[in-house]
LUMKOLPA-842800 format. One record per residue (C-alpha): y, z, x; residue in one letter. Coordinates in Angstrom, 3 decimals, m for minus. Layout:
LUMKOLPA-842800
y Y z Z x X residuo a
...
***
This chain:
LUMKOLPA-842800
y 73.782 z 123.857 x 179.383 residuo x
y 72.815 z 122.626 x 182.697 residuo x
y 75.692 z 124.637 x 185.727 residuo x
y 77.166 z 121.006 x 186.599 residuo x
y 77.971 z 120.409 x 183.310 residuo x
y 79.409 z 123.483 x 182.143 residuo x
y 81.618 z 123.408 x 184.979 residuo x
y 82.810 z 120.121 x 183.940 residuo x
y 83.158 z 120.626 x 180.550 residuo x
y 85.638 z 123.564 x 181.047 residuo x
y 88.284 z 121.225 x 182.380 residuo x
y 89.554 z 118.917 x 180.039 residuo x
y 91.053 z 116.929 x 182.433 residuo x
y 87.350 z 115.769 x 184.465 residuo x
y 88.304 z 112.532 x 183.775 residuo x
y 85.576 z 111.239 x 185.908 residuo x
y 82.656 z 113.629 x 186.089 residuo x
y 80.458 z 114.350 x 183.559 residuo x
y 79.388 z 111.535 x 181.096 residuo x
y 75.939 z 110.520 x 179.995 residuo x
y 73.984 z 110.028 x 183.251 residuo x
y 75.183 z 113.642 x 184.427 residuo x
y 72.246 z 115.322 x 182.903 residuo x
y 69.657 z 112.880 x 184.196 residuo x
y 70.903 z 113.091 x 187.352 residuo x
y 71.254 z 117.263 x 187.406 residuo x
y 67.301 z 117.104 x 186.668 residuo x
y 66.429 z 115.332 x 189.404 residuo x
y 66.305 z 118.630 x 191.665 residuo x
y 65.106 z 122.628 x 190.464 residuo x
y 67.501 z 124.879 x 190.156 residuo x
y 66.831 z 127.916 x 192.374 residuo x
y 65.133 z 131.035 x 191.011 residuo x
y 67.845 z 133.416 x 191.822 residuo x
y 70.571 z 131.526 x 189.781 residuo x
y 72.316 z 128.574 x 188.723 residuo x
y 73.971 z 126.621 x 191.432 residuo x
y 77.448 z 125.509 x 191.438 residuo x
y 78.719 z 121.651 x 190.229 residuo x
y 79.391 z 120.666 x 193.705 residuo x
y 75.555 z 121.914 x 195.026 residuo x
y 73.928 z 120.345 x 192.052 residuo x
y 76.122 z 116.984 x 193.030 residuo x
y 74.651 z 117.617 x 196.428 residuo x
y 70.977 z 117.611 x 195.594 residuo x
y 70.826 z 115.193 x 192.931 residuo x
y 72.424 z 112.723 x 195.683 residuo x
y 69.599 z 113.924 x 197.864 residuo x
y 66.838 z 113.814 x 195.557 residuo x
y 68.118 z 110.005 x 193.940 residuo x
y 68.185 z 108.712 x 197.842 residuo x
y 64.517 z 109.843 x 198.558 residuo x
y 63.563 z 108.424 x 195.294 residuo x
y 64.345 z 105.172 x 196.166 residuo x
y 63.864 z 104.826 x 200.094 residuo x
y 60.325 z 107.020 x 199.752 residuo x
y 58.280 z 104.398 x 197.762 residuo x
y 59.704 z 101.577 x 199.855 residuo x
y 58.640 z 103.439 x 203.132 residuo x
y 55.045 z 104.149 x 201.533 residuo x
y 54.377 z 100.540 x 200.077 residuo x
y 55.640 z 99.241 x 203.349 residuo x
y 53.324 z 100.760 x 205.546 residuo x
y 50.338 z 100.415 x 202.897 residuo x
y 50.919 z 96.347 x 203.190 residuo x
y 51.461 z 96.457 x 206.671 residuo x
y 55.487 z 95.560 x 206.651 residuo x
y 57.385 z 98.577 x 208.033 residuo x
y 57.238 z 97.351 x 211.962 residuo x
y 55.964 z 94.257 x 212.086 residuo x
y 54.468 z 90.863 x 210.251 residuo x
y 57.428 z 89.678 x 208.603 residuo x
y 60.932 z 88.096 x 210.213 residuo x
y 62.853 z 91.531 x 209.005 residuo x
y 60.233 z 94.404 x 208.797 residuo x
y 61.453 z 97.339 x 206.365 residuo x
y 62.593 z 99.540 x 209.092 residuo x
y 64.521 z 96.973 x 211.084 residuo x
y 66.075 z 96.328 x 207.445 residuo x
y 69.444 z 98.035 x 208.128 residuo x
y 71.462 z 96.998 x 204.828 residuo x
y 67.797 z 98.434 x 203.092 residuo x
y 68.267 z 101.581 x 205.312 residuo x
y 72.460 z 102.249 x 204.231 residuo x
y 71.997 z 101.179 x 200.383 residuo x
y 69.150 z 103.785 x 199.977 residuo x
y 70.199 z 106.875 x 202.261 residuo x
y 73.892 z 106.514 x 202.598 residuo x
y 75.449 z 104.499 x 200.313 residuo x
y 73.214 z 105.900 x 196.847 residuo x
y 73.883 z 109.595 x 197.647 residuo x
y 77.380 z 108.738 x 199.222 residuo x
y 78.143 z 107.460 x 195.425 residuo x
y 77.212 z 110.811 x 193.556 residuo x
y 78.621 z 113.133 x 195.854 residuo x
y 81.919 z 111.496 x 195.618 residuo x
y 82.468 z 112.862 x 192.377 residuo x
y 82.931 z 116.155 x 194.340 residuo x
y 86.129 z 115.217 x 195.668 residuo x
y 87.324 z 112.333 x 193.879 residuo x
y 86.509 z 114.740 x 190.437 residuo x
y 88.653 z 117.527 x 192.493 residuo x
y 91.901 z 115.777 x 193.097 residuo x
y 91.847 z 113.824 x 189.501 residuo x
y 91.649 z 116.511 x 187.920 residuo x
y 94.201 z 118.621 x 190.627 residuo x
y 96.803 z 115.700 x 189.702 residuo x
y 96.036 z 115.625 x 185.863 residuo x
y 96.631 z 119.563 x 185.801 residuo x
y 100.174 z 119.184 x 187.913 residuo x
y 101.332 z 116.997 x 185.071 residuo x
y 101.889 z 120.553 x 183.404 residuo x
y 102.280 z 122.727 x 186.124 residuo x
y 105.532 z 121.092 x 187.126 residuo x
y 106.655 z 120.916 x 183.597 residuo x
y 106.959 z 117.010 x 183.639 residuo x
y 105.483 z 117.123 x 180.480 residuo x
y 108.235 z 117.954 x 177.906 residuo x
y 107.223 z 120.418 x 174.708 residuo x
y 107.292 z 117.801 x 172.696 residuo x
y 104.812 z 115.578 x 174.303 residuo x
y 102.228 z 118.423 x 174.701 residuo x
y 99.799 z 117.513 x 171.745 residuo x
y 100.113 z 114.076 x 173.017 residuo x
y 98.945 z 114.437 x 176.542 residuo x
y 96.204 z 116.194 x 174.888 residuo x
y 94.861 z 113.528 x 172.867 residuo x
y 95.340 z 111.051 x 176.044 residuo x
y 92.868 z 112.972 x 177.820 residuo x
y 90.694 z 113.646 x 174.805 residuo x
y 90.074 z 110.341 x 174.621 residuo x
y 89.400 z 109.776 x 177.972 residuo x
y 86.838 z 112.021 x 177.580 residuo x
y 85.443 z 110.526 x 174.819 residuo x
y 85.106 z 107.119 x 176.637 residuo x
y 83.880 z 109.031 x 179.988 residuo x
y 80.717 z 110.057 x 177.828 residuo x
y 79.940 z 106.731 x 175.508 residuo x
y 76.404 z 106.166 x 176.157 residuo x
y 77.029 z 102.396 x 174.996 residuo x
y 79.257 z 102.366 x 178.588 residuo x
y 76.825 z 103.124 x 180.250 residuo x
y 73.772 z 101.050 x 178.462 residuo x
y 75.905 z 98.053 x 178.806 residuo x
y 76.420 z 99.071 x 182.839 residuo x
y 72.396 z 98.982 x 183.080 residuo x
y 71.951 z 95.518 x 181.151 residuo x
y 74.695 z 94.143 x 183.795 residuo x
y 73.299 z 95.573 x 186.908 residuo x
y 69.378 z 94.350 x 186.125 residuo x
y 71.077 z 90.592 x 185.435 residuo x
y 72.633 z 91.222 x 188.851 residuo x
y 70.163 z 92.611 x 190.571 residuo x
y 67.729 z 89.528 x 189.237 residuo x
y 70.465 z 86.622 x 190.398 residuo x
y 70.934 z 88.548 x 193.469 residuo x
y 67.341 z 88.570 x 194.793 residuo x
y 65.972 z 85.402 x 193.209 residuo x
y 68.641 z 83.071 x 192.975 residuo x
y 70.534 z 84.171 x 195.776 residuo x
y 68.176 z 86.060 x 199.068 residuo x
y 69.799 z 88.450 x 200.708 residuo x
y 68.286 z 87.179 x 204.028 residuo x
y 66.649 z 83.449 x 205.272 residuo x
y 63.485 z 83.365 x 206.237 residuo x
y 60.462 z 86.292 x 205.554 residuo x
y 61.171 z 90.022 x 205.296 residuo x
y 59.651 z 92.635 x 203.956 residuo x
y 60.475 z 92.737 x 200.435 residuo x
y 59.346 z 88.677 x 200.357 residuo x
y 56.925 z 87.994 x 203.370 residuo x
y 56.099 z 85.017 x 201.858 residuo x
y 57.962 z 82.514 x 199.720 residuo x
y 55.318 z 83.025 x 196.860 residuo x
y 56.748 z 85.881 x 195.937 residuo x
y 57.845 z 89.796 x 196.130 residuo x
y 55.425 z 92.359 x 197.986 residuo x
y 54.802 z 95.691 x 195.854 residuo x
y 57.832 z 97.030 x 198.197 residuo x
y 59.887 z 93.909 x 196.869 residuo x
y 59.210 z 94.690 x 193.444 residuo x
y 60.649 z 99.148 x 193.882 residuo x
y 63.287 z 97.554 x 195.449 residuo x
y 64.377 z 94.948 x 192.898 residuo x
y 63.747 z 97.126 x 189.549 residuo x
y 64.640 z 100.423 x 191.383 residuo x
y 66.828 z 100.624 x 194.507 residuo x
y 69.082 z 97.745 x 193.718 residuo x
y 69.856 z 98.704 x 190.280 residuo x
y 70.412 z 102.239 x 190.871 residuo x
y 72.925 z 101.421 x 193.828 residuo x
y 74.916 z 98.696 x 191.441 residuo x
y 74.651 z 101.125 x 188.409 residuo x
y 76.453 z 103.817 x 190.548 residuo x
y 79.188 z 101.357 x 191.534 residuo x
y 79.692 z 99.692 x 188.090 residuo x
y 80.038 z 103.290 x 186.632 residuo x
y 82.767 z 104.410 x 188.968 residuo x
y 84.371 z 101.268 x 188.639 residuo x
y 84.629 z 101.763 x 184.772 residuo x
y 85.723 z 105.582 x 185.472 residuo x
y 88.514 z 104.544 x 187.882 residuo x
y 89.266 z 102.128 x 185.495 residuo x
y 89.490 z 104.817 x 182.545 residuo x
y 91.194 z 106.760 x 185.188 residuo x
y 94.030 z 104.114 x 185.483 residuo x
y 93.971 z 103.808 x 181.593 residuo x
y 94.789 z 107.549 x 181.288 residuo x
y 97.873 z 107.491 x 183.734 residuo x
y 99.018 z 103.847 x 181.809 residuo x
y 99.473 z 106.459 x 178.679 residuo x
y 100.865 z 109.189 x 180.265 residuo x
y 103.677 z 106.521 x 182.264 residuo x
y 104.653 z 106.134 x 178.623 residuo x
y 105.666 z 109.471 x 177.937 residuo x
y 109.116 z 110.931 x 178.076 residuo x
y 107.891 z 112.745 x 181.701 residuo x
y 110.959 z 114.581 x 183.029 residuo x
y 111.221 z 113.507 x 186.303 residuo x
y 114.128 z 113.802 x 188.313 residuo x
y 116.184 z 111.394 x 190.571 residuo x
y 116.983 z 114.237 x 193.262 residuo x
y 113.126 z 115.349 x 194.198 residuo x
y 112.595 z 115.698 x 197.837 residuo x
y 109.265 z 113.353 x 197.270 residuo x
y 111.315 z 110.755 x 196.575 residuo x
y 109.111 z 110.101 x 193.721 residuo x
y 110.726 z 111.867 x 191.025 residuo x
y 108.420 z 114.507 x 191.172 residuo x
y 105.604 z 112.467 x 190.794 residuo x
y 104.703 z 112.652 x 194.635 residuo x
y 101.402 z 114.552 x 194.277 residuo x
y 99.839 z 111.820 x 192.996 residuo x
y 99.706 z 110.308 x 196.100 residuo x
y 97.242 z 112.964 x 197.514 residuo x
y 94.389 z 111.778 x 195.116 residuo x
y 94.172 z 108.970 x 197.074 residuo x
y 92.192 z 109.906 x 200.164 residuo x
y 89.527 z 111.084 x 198.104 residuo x
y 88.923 z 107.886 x 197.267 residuo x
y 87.822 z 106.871 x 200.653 residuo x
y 84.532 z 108.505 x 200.165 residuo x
y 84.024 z 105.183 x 197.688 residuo x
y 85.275 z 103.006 x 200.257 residuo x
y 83.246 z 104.476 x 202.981 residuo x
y 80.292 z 103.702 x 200.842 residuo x
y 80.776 z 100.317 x 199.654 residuo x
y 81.972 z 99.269 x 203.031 residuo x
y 78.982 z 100.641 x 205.032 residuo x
y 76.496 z 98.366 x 202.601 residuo x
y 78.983 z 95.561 x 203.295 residuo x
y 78.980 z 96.027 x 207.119 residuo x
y 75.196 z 96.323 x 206.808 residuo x
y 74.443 z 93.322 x 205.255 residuo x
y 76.670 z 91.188 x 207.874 residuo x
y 74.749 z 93.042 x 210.510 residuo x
y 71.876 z 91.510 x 209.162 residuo x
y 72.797 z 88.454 x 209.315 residuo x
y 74.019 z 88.750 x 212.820 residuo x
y 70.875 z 90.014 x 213.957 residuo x
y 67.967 z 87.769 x 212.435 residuo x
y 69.785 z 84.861 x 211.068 residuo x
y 72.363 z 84.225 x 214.107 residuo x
y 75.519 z 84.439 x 212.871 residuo x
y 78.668 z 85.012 x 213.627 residuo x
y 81.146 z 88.086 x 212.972 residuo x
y 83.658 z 85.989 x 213.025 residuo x
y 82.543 z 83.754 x 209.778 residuo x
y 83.359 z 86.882 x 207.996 residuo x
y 85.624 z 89.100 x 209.442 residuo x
y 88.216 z 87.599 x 206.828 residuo x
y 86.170 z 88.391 x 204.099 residuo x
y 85.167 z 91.871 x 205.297 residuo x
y 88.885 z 92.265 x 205.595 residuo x
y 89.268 z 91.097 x 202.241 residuo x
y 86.902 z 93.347 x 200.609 residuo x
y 88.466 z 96.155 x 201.896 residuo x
y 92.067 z 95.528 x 200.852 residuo x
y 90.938 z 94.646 x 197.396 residuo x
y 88.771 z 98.022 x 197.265 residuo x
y 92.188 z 99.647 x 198.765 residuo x
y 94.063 z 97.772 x 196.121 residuo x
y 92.024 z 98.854 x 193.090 residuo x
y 91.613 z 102.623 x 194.023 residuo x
y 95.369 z 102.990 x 194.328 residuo x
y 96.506 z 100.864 x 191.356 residuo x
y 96.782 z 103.056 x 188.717 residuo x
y 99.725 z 104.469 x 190.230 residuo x
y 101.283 z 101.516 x 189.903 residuo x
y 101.484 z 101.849 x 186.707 residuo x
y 104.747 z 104.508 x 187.221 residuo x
y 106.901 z 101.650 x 189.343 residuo x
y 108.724 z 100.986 x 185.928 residuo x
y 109.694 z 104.578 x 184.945 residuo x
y 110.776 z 105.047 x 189.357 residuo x
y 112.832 z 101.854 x 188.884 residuo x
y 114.350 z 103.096 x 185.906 residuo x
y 114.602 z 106.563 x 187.603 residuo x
y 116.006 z 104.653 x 190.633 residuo x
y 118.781 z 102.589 x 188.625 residuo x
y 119.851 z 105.319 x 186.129 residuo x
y 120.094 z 108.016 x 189.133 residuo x
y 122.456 z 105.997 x 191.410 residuo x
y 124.524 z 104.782 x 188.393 residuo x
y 125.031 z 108.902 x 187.615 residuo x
y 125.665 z 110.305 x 190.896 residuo x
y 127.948 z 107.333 x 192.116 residuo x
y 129.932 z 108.048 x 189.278 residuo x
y 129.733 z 112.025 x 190.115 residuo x
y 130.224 z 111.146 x 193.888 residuo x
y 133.409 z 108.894 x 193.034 residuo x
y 134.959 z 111.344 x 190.760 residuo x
y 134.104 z 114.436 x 193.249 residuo x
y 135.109 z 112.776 x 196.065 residuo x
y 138.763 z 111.392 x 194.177 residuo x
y 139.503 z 115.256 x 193.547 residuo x
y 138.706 z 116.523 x 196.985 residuo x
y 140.997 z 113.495 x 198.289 residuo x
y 143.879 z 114.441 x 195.723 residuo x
y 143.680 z 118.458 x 196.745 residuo x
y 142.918 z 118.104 x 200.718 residuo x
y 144.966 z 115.269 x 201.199 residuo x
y 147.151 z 113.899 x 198.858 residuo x
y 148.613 z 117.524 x 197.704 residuo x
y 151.240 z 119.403 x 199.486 residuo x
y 149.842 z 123.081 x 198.553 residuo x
y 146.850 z 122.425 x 200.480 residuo x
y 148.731 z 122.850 x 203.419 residuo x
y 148.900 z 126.644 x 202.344 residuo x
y 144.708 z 126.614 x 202.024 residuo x
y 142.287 z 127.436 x 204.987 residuo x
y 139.679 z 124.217 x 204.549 residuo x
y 137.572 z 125.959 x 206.829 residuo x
y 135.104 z 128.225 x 205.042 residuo x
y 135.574 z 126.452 x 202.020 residuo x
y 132.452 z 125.516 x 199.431 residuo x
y 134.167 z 122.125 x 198.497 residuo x
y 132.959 z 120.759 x 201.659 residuo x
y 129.371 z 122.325 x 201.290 residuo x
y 129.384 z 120.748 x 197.740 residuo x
y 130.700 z 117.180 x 199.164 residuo x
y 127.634 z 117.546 x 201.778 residuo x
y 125.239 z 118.561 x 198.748 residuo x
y 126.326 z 115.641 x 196.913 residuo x
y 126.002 z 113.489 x 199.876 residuo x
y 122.386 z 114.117 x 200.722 residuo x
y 121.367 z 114.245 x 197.005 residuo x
y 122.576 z 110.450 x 196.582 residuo x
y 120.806 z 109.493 x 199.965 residuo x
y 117.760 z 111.181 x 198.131 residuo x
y 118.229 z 109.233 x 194.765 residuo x
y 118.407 z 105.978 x 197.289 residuo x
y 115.101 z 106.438 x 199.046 residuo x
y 113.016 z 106.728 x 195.553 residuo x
y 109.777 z 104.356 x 196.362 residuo x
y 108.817 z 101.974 x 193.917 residuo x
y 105.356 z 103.464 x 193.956 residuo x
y 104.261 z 107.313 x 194.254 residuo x
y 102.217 z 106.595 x 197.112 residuo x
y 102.736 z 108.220 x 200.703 residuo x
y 101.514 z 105.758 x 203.760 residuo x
y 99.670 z 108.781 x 205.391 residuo x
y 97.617 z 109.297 x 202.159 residuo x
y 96.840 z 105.556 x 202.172 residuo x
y 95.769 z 105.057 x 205.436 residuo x
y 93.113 z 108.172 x 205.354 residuo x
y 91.912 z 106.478 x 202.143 residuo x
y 91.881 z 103.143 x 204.238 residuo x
y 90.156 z 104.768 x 207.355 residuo x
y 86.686 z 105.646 x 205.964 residuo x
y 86.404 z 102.062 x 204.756 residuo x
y 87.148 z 100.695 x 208.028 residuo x
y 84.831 z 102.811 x 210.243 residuo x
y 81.545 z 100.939 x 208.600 residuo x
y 82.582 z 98.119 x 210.608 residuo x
y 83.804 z 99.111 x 214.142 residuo x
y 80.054 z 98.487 x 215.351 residuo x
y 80.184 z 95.154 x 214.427 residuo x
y 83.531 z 94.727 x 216.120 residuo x
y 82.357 z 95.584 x 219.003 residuo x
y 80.885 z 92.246 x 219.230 residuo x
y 83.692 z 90.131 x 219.696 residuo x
y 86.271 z 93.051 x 220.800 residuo x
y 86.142 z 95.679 x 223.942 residuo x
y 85.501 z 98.847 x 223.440 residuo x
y 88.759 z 100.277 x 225.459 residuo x
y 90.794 z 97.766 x 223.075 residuo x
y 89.069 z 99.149 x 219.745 residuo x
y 89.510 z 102.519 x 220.723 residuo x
y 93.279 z 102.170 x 221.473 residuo x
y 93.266 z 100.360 x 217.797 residuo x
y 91.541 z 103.262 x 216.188 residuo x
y 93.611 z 105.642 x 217.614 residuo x
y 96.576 z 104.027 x 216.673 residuo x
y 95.442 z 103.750 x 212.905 residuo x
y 94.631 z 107.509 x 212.946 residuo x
y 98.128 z 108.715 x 214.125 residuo x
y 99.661 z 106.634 x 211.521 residuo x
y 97.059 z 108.075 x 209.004 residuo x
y 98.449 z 111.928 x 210.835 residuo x
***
């Protein structure tokens, strides 16, 4: 069994590692002669080796028709969206599974490490992530992924250019250059297929958590994380931004292109870029929405118990320290009834600051920051540097 998958296979929680294009993509590099490498180094070089797959033959067929520098509007190398889809964004896409795999799994695991996860429910939250599993690795998943992306890939490029005008992949409006044609079959399906399947596994990812919101989880009202206990969720999330980072640097690409050689404006789509990346932001942290019920219900039910506890305690301390005559014969100082009244006190403040969603604003802003840094060179265009810096800056400490 190849090292990458072994590793995988031990947890049963890899919710999204693995599945059928794992092997493929593990045999893209050798494995050294003194021993296996580790998950994470095979992740590594498979990125590596899938990147110079696909930007190699373009830079060869480019220079053999004479459209790497020169001849068309947009030679190859002046290509920048060409450049980021085949060296950044392709390995960028692999390699993610390093830590998004990590902190899935990290969170799936806590489910039992802090007992939320009553005896009872055990054999159940097995079988949710059994079949998780069994989805991750369903090679009709991931044959229906490849149909979609070589549709896509043939509306993209010959119903809808990415660019007006020649370039390198089409110098001429007869038709694709030998270049064109690695491109279309190769580099554009490979970099859609990689997107398509995470968006299926973050989508199987948000399935799992749907199933385990419906469990009796034991969370409780009086957590510091004001979550219930459900607060380490939360640091999945900036794992995430790896995605982002990727997605958004093809993105930013593309508009640079069209900046460049076609004359446009930032402007005309800095709403859209903006867009894109609050959607992305949206869909990478919605499966946690999918506790708000049980933390509204935890909310609710938690304030309704310890007002009535707070009512009650308070009513007896009020009938012995004030109301009674023989409490004139007690020393109140020292006492624990006023440690307990304080107790009570800040546990109810606790109970009132549960969040709807497990989901710390530090956690979502470093998942947020990686998808906005694509973009700050093109924002330089219509915004001074001094002023961009202060914004960045800004963004970071609230990320801190």
């Amino acid at each position: 069994m190849d090292p990458a998958e072994s590793i995988v296979s031990a947890s049963p929680h890899a919710v999204v590692e693995g599945g059928p294009g794992a092997a493929l993509l593990a045999r893209l590099h050798r494995k050294k002669a003194d021993g296996n490498l580790s998950g994470a180094s095979n992740l590594i070089w498979s990125g590596i080796m899938l990147a110079l797959i696909s930007w190699v033959p373009l830079l060869v067929l480019s220079l053999v028709e004479g459209v790497a520098l020169n001849g068309p509007k947009i030679p190859f190398f002046h290509d920048i969206a060409a450049q980021v889809r085949s060296l950044i964004a392709i390995p960028l896409l692999i390699i993610a599974e390093i830590p998004v795999g990590s902190s899935t799994r990290t969170a799936a695991g806590r489910f039992l490490t802090t007992h939320l996860v009553r005896e009872k429910d055990l054999d159940r939250f097995d079988e949710i992530f059994a079949d998780t599993l069994r989805r991750r690795d369903s090679k009709i998943a991931e044959i229906v992924i490849l149909l979609i992306v070589y549709l896509g890939s043939f509306l993209v490029v010959f119903k809808a250019p990415f660019q007006a005008g020649s370039t390198w992949f089409r110098p001429e409006s007869a038709g694709l250059s030998l270049a064109g044609y690695w491109y279309v079959l190769i580099v554009i399906p490979v970099f859609q297929f990689l997107v398509y399947r995470w968006l299926y596994r973050l989508l199987l990812w948000f399935r799992c958590l749907r199933a385990l919101a419906k469990l009796d989880l034991a969370l409780v009202p009086t957590h510091p994380d004001r979550a219930g206990g459900l607060g380490f969720l939360s640091q999945s999330l900036p794992a995430f931004g790896v995605l982002l980072f990727a997605v958004s640097s093809v993105a930013s690409a593309t508009l640079a292109n069209r900046i460049l050689f076609d004359g446009e404006k930032l402007a005309d789509y800095q709403y859209g870029f903006a867009v894109l990346i609050v959607v992305l932001m949206l869909f990478f942290a919605s499966p946690l929405l999918v506790f708000t019920p049980k933390l509204l219900a935890l909310k609710e039910n938690g304030l309704h118990q310890y007002g009535e506890l707070a009512s009650s305690y308070n009513q007896a301390f009020q009938s012995k320290w004030l109301e009674s005559a023989a409490s004139r014969d007690e020393r109140l100082l020292g006492t624990g009834d006023l440690q307990s009244q304080a107790a009570l006190e800040s546990s109810f403040q606790v109970v009132r600051e549960i969040r709807p969603v497990p989901i710390e604003l530090g956690d979502l802003m470093s998942m947020i920051v990686p998808g906005i840094l694509p973009g700050l060179p093109l924002i330089l265009t219509i915004m001074p540097a001094s002023l961009l810096l202060k914004a960045v800056l800004k963004l970071a400490q609230t990320a801190a």
